[in-house]
gemmi code that builds the backbone of each chain (N, CA, C; Angstrom):
import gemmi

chains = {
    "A": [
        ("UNK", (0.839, -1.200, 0.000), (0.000, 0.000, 0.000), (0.876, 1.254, 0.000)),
        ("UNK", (0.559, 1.895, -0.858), (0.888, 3.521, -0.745), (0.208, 4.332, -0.772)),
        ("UNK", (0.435, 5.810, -0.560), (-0.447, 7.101, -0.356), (-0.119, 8.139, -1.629)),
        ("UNK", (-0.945, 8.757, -1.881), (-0.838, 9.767, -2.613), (-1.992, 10.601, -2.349)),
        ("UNK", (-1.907, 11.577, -2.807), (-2.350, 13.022, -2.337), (-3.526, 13.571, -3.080)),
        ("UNK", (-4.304, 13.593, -2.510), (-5.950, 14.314, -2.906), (-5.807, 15.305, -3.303)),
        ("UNK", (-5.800, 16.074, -4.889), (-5.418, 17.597, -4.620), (-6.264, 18.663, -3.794)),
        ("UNK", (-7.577, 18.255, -4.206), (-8.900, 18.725, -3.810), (-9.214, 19.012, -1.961)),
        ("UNK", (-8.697, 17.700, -1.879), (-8.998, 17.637, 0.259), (-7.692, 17.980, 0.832)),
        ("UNK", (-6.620, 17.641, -0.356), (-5.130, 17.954, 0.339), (-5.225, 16.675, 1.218)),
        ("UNK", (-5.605, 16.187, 1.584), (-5.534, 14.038, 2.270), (-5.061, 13.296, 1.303)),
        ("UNK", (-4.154, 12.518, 2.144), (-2.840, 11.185, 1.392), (-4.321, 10.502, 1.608)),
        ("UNK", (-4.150, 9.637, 0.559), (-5.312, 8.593, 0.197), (-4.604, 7.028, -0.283)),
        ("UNK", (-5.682, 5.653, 0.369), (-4.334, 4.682, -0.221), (-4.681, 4.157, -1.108)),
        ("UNK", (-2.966, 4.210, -1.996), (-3.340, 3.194, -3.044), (-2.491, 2.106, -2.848)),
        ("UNK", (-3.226, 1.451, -4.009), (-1.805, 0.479, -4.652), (-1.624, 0.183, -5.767)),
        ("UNK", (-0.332, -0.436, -5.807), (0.792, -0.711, -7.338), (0.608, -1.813, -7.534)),
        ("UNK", (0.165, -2.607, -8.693), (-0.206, -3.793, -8.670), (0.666, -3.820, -10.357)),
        ("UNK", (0.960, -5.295, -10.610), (1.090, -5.682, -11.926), (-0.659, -5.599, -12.638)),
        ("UNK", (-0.481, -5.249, -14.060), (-1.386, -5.336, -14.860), (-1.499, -5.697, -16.199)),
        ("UNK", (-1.899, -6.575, -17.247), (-1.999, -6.613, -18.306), (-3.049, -6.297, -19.117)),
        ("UNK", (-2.417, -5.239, -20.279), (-3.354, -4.370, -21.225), (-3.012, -4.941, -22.401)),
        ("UNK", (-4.888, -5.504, -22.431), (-5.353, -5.869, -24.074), (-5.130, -4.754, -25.107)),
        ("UNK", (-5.141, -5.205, -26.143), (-5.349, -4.733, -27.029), (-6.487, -4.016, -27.376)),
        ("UNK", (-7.464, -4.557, -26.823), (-8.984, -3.707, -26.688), (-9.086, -2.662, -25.543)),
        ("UNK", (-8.274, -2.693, -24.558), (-8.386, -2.054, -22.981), (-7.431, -0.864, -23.719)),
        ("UNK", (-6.255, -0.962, -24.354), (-5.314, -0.115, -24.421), (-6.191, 0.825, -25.563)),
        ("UNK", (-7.153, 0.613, -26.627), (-7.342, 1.120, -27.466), (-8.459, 2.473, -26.741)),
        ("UNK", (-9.146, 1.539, -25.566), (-10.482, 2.523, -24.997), (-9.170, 3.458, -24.312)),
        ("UNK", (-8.339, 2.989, -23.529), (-7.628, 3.928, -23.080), (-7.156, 5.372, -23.732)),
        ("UNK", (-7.226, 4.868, -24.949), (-6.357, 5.925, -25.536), (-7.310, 7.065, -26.269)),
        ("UNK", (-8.528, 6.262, -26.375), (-9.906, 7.241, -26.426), (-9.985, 8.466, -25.077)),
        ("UNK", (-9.693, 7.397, -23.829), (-9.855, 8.418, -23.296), (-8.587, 9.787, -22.556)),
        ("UNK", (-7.693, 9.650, -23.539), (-6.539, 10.413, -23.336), (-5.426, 9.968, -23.016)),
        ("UNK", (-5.746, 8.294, -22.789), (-3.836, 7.844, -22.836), (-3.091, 8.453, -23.852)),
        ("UNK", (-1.514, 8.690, -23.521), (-1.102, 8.716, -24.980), (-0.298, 7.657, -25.723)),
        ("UNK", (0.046, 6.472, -24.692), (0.328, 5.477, -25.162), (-0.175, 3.999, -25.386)),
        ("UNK", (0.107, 3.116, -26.019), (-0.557, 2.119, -26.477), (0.206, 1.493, -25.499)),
        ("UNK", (-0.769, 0.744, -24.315), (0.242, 0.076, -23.413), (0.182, -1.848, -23.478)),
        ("UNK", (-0.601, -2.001, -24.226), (-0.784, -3.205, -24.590), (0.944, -3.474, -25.539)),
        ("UNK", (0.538, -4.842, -25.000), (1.686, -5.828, -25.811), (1.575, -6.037, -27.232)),
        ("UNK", (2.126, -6.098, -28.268), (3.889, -5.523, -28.195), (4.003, -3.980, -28.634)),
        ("UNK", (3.287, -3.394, -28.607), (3.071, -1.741, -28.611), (4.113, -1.665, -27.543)),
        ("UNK", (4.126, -1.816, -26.571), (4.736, -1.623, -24.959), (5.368, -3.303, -25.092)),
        ("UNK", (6.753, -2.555, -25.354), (7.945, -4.177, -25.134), (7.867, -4.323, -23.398)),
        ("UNK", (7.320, -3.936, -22.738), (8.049, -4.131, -21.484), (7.560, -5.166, -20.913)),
        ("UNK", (8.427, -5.512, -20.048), (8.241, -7.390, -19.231), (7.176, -7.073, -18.519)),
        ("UNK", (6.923, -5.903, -17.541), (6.016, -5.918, -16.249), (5.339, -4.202, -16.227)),
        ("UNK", (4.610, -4.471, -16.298), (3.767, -3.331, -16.091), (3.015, -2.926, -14.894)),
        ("UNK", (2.868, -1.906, -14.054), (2.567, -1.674, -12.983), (1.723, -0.285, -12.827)),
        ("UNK", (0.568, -0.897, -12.181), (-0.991, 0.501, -12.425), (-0.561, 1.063, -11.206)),
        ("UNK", (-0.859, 2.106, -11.004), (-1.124, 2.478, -9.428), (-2.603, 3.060, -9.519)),
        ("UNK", (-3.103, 2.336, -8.467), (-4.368, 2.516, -8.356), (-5.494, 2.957, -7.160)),
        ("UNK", (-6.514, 3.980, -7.306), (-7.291, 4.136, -6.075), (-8.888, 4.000, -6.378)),
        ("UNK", (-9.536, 3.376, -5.693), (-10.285, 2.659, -5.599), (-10.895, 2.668, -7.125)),
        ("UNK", (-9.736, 1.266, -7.483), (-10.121, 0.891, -8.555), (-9.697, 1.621, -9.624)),
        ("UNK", (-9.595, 2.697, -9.806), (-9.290, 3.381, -10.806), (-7.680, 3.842, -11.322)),
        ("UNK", (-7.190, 3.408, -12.431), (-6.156, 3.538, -12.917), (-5.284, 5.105, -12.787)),
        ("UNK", (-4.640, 5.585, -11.955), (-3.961, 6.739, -11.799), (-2.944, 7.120, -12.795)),
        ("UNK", (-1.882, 5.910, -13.065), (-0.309, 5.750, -13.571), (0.092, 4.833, -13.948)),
        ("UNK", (0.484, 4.622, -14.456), (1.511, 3.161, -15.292), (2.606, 3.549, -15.543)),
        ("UNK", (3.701, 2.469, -15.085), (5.159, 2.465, -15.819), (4.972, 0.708, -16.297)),
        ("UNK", (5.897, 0.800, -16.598), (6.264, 0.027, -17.842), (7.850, -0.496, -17.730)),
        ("UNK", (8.585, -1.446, -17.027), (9.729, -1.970, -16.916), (10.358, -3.207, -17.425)),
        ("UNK", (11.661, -3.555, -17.273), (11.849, -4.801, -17.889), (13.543, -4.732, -16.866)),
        ("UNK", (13.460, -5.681, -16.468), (14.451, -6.176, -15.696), (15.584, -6.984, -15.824)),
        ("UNK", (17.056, -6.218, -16.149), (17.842, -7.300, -16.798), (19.129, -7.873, -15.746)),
        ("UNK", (18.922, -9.045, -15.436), (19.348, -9.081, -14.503), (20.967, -9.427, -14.945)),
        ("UNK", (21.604, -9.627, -16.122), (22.390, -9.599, -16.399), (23.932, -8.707, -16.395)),
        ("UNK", (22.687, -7.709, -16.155), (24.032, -6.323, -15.815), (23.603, -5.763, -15.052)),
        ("UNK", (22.478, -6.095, -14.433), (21.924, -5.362, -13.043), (21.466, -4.127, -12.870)),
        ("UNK", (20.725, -3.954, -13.708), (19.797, -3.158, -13.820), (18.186, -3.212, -14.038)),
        ("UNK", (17.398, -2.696, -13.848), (16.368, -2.157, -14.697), (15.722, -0.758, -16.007)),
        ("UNK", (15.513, -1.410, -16.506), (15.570, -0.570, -18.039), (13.520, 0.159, -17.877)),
        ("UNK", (13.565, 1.440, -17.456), (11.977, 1.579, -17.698), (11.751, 2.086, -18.738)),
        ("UNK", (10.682, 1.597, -19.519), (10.138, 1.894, -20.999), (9.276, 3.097, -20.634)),
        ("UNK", (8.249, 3.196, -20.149), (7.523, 4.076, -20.309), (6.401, 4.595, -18.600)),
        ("UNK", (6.420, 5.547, -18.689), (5.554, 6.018, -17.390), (4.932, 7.295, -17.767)),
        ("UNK", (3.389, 6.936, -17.819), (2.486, 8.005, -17.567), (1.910, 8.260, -16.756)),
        ("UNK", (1.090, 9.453, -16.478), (0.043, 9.531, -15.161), (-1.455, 9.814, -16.153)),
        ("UNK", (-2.593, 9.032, -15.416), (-3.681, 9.437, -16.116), (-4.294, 10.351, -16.804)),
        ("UNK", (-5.285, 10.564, -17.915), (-5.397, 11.969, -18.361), (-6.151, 12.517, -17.000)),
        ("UNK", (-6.525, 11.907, -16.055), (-7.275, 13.067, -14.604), (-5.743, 13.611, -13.944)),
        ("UNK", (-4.597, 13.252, -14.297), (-3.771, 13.740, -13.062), (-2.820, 14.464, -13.730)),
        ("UNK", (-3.156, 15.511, -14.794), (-2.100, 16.073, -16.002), (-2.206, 17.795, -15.838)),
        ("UNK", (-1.817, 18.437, -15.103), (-1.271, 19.657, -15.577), (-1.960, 19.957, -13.651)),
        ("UNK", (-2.591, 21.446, -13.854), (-2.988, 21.784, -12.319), (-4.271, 21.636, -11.673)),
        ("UNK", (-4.952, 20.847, -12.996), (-6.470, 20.498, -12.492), (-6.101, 19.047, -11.870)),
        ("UNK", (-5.071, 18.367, -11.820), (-5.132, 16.956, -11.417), (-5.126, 16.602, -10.569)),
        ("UNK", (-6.114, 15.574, -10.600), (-6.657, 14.541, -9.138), (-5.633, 14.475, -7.833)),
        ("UNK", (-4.670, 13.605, -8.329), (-3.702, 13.673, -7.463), (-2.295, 13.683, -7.238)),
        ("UNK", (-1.763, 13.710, -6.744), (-0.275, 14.348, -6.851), (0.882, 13.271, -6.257)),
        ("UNK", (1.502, 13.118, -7.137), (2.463, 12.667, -6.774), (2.515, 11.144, -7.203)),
        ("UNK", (1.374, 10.959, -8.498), (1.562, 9.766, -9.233), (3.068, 8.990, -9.606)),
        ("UNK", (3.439, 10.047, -10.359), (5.036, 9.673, -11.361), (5.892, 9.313, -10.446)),
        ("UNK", (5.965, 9.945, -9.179), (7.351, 9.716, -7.960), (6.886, 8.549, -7.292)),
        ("UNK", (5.621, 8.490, -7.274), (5.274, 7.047, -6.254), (5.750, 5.922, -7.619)),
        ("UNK", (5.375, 5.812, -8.683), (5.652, 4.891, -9.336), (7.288, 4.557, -9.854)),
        ("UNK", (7.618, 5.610, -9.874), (9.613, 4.938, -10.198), (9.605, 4.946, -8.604)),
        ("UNK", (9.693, 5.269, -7.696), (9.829, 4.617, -6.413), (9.240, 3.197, -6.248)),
        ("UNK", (8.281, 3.042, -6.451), (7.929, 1.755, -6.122), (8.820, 0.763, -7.620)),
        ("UNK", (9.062, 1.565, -8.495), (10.081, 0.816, -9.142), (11.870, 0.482, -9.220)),
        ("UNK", (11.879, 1.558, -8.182), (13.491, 1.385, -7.645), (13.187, 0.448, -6.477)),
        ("UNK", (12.360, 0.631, -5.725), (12.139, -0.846, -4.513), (12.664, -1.604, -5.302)),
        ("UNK", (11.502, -1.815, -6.529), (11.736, -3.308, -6.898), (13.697, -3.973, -7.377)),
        ("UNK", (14.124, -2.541, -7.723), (15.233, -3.073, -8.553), (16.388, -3.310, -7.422)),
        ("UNK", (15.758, -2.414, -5.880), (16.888, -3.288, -4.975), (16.794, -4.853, -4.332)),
        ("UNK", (14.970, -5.011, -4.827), (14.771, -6.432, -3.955), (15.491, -7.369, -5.372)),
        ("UNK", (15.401, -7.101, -6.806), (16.261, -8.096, -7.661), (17.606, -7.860, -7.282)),
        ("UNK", (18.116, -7.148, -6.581), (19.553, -7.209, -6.303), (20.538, -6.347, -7.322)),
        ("UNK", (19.645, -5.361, -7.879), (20.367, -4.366, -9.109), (21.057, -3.065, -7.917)),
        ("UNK", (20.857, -3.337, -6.754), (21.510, -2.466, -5.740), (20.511, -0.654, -5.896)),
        ("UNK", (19.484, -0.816, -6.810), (18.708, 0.792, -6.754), (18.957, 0.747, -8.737)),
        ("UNK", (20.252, 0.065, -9.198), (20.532, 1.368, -10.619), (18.933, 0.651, -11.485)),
        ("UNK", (18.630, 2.020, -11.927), (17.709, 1.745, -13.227), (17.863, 3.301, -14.550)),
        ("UNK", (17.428, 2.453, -15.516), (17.280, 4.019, -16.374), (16.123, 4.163, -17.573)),
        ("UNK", (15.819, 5.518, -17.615), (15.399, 6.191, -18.610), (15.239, 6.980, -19.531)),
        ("UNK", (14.541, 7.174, -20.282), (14.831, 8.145, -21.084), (13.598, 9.183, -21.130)),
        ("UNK", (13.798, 10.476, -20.523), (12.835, 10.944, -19.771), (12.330, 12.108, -21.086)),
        ("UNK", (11.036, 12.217, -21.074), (10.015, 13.740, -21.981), (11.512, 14.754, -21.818)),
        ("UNK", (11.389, 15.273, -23.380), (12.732, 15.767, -23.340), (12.423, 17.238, -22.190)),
        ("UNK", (11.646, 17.470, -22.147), (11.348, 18.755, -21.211), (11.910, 18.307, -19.911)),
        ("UNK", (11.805, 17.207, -19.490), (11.822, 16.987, -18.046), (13.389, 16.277, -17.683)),
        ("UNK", (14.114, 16.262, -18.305), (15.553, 15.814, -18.200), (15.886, 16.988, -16.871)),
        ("UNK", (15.569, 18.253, -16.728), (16.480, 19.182, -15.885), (15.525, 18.355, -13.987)),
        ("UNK", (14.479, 17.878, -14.411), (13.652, 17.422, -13.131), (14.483, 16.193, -12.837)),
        ("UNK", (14.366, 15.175, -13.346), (15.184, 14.409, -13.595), (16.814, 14.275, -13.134)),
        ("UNK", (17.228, 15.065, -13.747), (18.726, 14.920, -13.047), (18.770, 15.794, -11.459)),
        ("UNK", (18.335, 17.343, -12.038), (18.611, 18.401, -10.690), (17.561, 17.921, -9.301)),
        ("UNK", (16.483, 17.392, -9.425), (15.813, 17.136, -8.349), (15.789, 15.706, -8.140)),
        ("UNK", (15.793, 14.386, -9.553), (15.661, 13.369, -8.428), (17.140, 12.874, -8.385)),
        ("UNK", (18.018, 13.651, -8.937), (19.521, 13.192, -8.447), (19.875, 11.952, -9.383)),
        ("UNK", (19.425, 12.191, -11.060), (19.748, 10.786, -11.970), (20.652, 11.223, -12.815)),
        ("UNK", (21.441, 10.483, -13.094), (23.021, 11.214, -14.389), (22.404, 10.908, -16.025)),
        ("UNK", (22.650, 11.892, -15.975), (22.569, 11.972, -17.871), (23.931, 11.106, -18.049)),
        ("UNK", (24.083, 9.899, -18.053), (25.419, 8.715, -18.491), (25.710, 8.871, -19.790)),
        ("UNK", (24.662, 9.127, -20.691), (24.749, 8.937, -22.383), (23.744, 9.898, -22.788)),
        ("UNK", (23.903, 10.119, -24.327), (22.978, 11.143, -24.956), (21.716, 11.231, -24.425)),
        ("UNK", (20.333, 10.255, -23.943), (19.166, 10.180, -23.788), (19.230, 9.539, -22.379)),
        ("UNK", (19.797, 9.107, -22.133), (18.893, 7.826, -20.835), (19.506, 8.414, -19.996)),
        ("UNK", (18.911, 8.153, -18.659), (19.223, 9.085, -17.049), (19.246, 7.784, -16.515)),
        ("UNK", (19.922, 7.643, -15.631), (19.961, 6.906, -15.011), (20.050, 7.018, -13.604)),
        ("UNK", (19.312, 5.937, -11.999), (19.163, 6.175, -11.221), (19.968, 5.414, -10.335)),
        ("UNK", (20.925, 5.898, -9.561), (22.170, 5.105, -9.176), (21.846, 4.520, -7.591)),
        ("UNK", (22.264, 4.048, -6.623), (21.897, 3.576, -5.093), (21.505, 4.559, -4.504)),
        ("UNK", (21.928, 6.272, -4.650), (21.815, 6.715, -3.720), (20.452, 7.758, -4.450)),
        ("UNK", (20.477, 7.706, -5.752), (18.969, 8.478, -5.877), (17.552, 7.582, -5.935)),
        ("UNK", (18.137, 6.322, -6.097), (16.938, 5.470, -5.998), (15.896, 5.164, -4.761)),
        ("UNK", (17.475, 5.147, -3.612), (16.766, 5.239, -1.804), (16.236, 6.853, -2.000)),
        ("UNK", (16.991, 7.784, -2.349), (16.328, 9.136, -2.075), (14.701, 9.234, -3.295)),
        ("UNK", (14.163, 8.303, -4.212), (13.337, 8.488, -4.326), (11.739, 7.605, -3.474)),
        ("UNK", (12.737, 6.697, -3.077), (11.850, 5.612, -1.939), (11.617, 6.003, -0.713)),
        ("UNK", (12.289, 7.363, -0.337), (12.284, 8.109, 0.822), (11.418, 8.984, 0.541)),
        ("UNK", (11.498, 9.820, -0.463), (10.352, 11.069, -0.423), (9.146, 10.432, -0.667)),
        ("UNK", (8.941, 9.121, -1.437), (7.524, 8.849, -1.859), (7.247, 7.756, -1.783)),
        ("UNK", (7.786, 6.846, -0.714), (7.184, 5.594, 0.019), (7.555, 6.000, 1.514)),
        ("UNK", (8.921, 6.488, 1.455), (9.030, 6.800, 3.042), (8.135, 7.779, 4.200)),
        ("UNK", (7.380, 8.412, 2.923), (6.322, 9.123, 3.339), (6.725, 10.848, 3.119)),
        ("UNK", (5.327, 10.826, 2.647), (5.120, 12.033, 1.648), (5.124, 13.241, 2.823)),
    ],
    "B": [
        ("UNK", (0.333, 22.873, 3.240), (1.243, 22.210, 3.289), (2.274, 21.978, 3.243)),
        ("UNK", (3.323, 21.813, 3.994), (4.386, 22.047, 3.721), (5.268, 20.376, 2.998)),
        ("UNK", (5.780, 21.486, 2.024), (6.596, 20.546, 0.757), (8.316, 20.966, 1.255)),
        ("UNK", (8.829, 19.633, 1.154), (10.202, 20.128, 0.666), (10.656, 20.429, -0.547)),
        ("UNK", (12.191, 21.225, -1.081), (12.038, 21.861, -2.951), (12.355, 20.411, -3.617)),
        ("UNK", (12.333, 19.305, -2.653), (12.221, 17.689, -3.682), (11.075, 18.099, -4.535)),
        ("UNK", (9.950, 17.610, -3.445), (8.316, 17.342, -3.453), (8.083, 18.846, -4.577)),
        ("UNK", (8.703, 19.866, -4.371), (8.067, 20.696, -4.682), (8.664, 21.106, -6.221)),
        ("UNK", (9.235, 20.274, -6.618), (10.085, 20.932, -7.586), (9.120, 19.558, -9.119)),
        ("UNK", (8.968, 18.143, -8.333), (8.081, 17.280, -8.729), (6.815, 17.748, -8.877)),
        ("UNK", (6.334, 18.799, -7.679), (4.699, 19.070, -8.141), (4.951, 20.032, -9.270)),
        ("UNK", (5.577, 21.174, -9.214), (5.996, 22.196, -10.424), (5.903, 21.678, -11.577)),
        ("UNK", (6.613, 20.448, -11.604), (6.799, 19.677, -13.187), (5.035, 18.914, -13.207)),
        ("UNK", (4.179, 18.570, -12.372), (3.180, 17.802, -12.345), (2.141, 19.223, -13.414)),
        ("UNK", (2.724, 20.185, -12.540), (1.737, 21.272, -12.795), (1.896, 21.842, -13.963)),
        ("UNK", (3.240, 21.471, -14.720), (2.849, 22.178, -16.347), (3.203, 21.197, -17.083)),
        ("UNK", (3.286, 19.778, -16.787), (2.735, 18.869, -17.611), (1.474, 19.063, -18.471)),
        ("UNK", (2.109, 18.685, -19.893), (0.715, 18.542, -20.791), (0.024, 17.906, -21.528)),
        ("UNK", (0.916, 16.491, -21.230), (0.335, 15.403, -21.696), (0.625, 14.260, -20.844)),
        ("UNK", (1.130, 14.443, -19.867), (0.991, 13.505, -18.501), (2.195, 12.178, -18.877)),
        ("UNK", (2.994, 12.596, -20.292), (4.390, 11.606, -20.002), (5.541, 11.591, -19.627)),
        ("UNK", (5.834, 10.792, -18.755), (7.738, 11.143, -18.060), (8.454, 10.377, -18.581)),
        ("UNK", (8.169, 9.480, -19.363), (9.026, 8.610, -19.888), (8.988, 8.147, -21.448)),
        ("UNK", (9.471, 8.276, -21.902), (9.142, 7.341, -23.486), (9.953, 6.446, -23.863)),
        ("UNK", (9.312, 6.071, -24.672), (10.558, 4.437, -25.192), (11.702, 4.652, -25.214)),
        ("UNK", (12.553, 4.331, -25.149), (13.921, 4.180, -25.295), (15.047, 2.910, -26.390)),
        ("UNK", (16.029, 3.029, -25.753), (16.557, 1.636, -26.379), (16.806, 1.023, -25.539)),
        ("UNK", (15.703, -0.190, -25.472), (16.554, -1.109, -24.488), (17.196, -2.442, -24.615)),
        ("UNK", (18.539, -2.332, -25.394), (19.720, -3.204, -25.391), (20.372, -3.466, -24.583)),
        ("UNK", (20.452, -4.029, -23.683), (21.040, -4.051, -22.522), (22.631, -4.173, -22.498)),
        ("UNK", (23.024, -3.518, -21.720), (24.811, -3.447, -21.794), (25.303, -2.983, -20.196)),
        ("UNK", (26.368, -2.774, -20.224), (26.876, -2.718, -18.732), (26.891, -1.558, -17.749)),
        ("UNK", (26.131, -0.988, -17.438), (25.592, 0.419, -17.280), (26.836, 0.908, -15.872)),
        ("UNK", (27.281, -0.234, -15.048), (28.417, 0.745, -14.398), (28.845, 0.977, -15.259)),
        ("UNK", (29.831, -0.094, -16.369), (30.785, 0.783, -17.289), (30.881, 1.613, -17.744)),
        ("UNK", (29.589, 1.975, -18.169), (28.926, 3.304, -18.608), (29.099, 4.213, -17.912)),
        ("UNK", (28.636, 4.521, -16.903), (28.069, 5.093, -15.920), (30.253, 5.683, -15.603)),
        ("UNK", (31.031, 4.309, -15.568), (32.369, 5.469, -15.004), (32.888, 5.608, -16.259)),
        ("UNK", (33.140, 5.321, -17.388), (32.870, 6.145, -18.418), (33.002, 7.515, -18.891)),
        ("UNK", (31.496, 7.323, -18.535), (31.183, 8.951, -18.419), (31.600, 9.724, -17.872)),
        ("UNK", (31.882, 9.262, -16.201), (32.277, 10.076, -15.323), (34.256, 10.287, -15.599)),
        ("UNK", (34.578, 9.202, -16.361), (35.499, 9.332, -16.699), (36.439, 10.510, -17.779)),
        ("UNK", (35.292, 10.558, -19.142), (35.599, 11.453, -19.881), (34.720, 13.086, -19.530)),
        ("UNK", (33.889, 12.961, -18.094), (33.218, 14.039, -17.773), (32.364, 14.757, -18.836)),
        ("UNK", (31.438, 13.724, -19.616), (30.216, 14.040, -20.545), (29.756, 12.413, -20.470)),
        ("UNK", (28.359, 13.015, -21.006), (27.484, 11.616, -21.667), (28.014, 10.960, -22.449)),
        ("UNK", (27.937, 10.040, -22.681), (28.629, 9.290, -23.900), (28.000, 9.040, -25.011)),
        ("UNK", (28.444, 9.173, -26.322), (28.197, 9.301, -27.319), (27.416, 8.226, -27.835)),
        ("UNK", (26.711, 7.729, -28.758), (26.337, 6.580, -29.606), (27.141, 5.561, -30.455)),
        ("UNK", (28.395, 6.399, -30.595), (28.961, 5.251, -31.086), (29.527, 4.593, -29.713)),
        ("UNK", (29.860, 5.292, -28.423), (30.586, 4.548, -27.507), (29.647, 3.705, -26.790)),
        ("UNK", (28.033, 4.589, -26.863), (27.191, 3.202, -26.213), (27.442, 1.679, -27.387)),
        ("UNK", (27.648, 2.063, -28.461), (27.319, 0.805, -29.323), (28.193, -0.073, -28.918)),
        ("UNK", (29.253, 0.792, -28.457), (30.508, -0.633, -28.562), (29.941, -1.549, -26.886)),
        ("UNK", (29.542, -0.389, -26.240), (29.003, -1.221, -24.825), (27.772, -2.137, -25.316)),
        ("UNK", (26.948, -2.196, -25.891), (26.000, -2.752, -26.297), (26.392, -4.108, -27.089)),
        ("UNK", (27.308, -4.056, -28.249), (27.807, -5.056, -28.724), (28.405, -6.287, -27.496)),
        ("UNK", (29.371, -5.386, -26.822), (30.121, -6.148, -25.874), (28.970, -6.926, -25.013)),
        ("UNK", (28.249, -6.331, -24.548), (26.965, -7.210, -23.907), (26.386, -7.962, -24.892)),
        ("UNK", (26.069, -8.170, -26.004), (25.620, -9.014, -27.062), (26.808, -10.075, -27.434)),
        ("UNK", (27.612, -9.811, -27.626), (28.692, -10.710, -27.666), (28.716, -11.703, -26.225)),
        ("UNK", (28.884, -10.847, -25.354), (28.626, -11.849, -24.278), (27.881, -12.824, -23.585)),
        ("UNK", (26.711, -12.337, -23.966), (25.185, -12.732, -24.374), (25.168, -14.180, -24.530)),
        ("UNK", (25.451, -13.717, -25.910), (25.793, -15.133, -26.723), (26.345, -15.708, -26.769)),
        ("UNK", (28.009, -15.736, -25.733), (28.723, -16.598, -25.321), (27.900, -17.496, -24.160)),
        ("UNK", (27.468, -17.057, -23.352), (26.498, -17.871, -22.305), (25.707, -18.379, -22.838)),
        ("UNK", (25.199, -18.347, -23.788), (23.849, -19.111, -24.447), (24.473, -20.260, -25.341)),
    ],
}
model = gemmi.Model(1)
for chain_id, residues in chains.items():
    chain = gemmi.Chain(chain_id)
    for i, (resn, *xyz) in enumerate(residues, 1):
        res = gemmi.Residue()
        res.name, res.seqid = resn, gemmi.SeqId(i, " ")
        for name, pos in zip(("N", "CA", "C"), xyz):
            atom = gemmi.Atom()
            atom.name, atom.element = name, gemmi.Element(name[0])
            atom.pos, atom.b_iso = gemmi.Position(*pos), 0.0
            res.add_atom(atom)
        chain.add_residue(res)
    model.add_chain(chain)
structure = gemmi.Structure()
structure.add_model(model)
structure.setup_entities()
């Protein structure tokens, strides 16, 4: 279980992060209603997909794949719902609860925290200057031991 | 409420989001991302595409030695 933030009441509310698989028919209504990605398979290469959800209702998705070969995790894709997009949105703090609950995961495979992405080119300066991830190569950021605990701290350790 | 400029620098970006994506596809070839990672820190820039390739190969090569 995790919390995220009511914008409306200003109250942490609980959710949770669950694995999910999107049809081809689920991903298409989605995108009717303002997804912008096709998260169904093989649109979305990724191994594991993860909703965060409050009562019932789809908030966020990322999109990961786990290689345990070089010890990392590789995230494909993370959105927040069309209700949680600009300053009218539901609730806050979708995107940080979900790569947090996806750096958990990459210390319980034993990747020690590292994962990476390749972040909306706008948001690379959020990205590196606030959650503390290195621009390593032209596109992908990457999240090393010590920004991965510092994102499991602000947004599992409690908001 | 009080935010720290973490929290608060995350809601800023929440708040002029305009299509609600933080992430998009990428390449994911998998290769040796410390190496990378000191690398970089080595030549003090990102590394280029041809230098990810050669990391990428080297993990494909290796790949396929285990298999």
């Amino acid at each position: 279980m995790v919390k995220i933030r009511h914008v409306a009441t200003g109250k942490l509310v609980d959710a949770t992060v669950t694995p999910v698989t999107i049809s081809t028919g689920d991903a298409q209504v989605m995108q009717t209603e303002g997804w912008n990605f096709d998260w169904s398979y093989p649109a979305n290469r990724a191994e594991c997909v993860l909703a965060l959800k409050t009562f019932g209702d789809i908030q966020g998705m990322i999109g990961f794949t786990r290689h345990p070969g070089d010890y990392y995790t590789f995230i494909h894709l993370l959105e927040s719902a069309p209700a949680n997009i600009g300053k009218q949105k539901k609730y806050r703090f979708v995107p940080g609860v979900l790569l947090a609950t996806v750096a958990q995961d990459a210390f319980a495979a034993g990747f020690d925290g590292y994962m990476t992405l390749q972040p909306k080119t706008r948001l690379y300066d959020l990205y590196i200057d606030t959650y503390g991830g290195r621009l390593f190569e032209n596109r992908q950021v990457l999240f090393d031991t010590f920004a991965s605990k510092k994102l499991i701290k602000k947004y599992i350790g409690g908001i | 409420m009080i935010m720290d400029s973490y929290l608060r620098a995350a809601d800023e970006a929440e708040n002029n989001m305009t299509d609600g994506v933080w992430a998009v596809p990428g390449d994911d070839r998998t290769f040796n991302v410390r190496k990378a990672l000191k690398m970089s820190q080595e030549l003090g820039r990102p590394l280029n595409d041809a230098e990810m390739e050669v990391l990428y190969r080297e993990a494909a090569e290796r790949d396929a030695k285990r298999e």
